[in-house]
N, C-alpha and C positions, 0 to 999 in steps of 0.2 A: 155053755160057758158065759158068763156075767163080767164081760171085759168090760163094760163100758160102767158098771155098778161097781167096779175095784180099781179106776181110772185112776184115783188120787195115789193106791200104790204103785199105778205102775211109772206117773209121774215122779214120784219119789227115788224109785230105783233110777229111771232118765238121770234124777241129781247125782244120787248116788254117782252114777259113773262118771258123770262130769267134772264133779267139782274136785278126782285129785287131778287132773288135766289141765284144770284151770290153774291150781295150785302151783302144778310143773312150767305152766307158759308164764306164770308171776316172779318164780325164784329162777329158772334157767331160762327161758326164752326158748327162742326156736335160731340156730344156728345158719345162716345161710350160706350156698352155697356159690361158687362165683358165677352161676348162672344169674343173678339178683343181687351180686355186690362187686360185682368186675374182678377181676386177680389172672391168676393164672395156676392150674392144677395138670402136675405130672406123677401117673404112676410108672412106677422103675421095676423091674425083677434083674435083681443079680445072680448072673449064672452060678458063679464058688457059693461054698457057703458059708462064706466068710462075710455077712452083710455088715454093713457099718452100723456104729453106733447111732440114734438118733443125735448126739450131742455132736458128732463127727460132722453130720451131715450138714447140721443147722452150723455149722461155725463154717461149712466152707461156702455156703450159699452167701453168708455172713461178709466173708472175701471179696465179691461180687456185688455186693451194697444191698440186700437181700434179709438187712437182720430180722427182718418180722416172717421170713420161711418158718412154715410148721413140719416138718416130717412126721410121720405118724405110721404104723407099722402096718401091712395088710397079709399076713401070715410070714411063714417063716423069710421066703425071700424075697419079698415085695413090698417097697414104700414107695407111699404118698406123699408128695411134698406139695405144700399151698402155699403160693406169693401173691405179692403183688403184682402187675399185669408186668409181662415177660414176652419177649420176641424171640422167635426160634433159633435166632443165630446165637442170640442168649444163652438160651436154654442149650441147646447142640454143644457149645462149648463149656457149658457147667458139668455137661453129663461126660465130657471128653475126660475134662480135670479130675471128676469123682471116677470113672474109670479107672485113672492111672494113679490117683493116690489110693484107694482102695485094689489095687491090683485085683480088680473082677470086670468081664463084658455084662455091659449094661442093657438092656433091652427098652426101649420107650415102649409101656402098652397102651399109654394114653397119656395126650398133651390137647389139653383144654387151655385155651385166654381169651378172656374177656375183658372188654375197654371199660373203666368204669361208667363212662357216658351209656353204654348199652345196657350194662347192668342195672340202672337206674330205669332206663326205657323199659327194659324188661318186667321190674317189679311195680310200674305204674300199669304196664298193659295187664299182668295177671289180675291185680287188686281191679282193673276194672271187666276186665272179664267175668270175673264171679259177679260181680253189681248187677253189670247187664244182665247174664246171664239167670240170675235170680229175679230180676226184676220181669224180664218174657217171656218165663215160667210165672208167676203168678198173673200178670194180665192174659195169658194163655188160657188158663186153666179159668180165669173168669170171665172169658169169654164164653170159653166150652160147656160151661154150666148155665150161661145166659137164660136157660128156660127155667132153672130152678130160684126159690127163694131165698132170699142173702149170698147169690152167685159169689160174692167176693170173699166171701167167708171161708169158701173153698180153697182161695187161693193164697189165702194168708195164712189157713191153717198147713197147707201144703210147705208153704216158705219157711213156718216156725218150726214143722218138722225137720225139715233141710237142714236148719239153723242148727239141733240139736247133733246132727249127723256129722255138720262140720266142726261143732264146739269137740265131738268124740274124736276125728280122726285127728285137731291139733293138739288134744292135749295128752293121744298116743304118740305121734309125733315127736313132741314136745319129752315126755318121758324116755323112748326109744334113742333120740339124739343123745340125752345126757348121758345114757348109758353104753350104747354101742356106740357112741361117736359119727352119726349118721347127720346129712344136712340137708336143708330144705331146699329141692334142686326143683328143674323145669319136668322133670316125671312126676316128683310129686303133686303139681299143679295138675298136671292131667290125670292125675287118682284121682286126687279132689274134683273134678270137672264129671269125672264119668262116675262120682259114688253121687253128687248133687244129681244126673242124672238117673240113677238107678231110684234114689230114695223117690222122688217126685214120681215115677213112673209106677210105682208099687203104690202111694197114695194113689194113685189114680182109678187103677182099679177098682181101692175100696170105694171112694166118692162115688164110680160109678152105677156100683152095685146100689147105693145108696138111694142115688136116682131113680133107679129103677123100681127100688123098694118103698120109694115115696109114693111112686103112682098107684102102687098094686094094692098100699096097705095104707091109705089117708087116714082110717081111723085108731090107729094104732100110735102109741107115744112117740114121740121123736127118738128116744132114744132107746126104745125098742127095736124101733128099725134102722138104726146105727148098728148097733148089739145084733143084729141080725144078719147086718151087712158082712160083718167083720168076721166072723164064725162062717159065712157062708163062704168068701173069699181067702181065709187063712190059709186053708192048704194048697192053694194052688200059688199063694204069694209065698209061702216057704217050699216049695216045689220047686217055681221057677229060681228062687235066689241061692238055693242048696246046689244045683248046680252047676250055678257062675260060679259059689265058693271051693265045688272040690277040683275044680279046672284053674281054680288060681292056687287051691292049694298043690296039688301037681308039680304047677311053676315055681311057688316055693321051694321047693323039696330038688325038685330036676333040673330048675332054670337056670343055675348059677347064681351068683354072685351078683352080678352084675343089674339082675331087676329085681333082685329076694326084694328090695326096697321099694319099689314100687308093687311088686305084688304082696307085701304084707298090710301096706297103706290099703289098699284095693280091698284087702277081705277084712280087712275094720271096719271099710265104709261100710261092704256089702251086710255084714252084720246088724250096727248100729242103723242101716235104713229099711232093712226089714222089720227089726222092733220097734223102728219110730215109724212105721206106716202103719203098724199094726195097733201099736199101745200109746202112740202119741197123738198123730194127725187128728182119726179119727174122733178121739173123745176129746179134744179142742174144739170140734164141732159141736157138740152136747154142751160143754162148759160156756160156751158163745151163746148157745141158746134160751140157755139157765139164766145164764148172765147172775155165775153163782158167785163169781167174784164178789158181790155187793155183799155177801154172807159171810164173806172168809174171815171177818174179824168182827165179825158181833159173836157177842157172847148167847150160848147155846140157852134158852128158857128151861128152865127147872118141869 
């Protein structure tokens, strides 16, 4: 297989899937959730089934000084409703008042609030999580290669694949919100944290093999033993991530409701970081070495 001599398509395809993602984070954004914007989120099940109208529900939150309440339906007899931040004795007696003018028993299955001030703290420590977290992954990785030549190369090419991995799973994300009305909560942060380390971990392997292939075959082109590397390492890098994927997909299918959303984020990532350690990392390494940039916009000689 000539992966590393068909690199430019397989970058292409990388765009390909990227750029309607990018497109969806540009016109809808990503929705957050009040884990990273304070509020307060109750879901209800009403026993009858006589559930209230959305327009019922929002005018009587409305009563209680509440007009920016969202309700929003979660199957036949369960809504969501999202405020602004709300205290239980609040809330306890909103659900008292919709009880008895809706003549149904009302069930709390979940009451989430958050203070805006935490909300804020919250969305600084993720955004700096993934920083650091990227950042000791790549001085890691070029420590670990220290014996090889352009050691740092490794580890930047490892970060740019990461990079594509995360560009996939927000502008999955990003499209999945718009449509099923999904929001960017504190699981998703940890999808994102554990597909960053999956993808890095699956580069690793092929660099290593690489290593290896350096010493055994000095005389052989660089990117012979890239291409060598990657063909030799392929099946055992879609070996091991085929099986984290049909153990998430399981959880999709079995899990409920309740993490379908983090486990669909999870086998995006797993996805998108096993083609980017396969058809990205490594032929960033070749392209570095080419240093074929300098060629990409001169015109080809006759």
């Amino acid at each position: 297989m000539d992966i590393i001599g068909k690199r430019y398509l397989y970058f292409l395809i990388s765009l390909i899937i990227i750029i309607p993602g990018v497109i969806a984070l540009a016109l809808w954004g990503l929705p957050l959730a009040i884990d990273f914007t304070g509020g307060s989120l109750a879901e209800l099940r009403f026993e009858s089934s006589n559930t209230p109208a959305l327009e019922d529900v929002r005018a009587l939150y409305a009563e209680f000084g509440f007009e920016e309440a969202e309700p929003r339906s979660s199957g036949e007899d369960t809504l969501i409703v999202r405020t602004k931040h709300l205290d239980n004795a609040t809330n306890n007696q909103i659900i008292d008042e919709m009880s008895q003018r809706f003549n149904s028993e009302i069930t709390i299955l979940r009451f989430d609030s958050v203070g805006p001030t935490i909300g804020k703290e919250v969305t600084k420590r993720a955004a700096g999580a993934i920083a650091i977290a990227s950042l000791a992954i790549m001085f890691y990785i070029w420590y670990a290669f220290r014996g090889v030549k352009n050691a740092h190369r490794y580890g930047i090419s490892a970060i740019l694949a990461m990079l594509h991995d995360v560009l996939v799973v927000f502008g999955v994300e990003a499209i999945l919100a718009h449509f099923l009305g999904w929001e960017l909560d504190a699981l998703f942060l940890v999808a994102l944290l554990t597909v960053i380390g999956f993808s890095v971990h699956d580069s690793i392997v092929v660099f290593d093999r690489i290593r290896e292939n350096e010493g055994l075959s000095r005389r052989k082109p660089y990117e012979v033993i890239v291409n060598n590397s990657i063909v030799q390492t392929m099946a055992r890098s879609i070996n091991t991530q085929l099986t984290v994927f049909l153990v998430l997909l399981a959880l999709a299918i079995f899990g409920g409701s309740t993490i379908r959303h983090f486990v669909i984020i999870m086998m995006v990532g797993v996805l998108s970081g096993t083609y980017s350690s396969i058809f990205n990392a490594s032929p960033i390494l070749v392209v570095w070495e080419n240093r074929e940039w300098k060629t990409w916009f001169r015109r080809k000689s006759p």
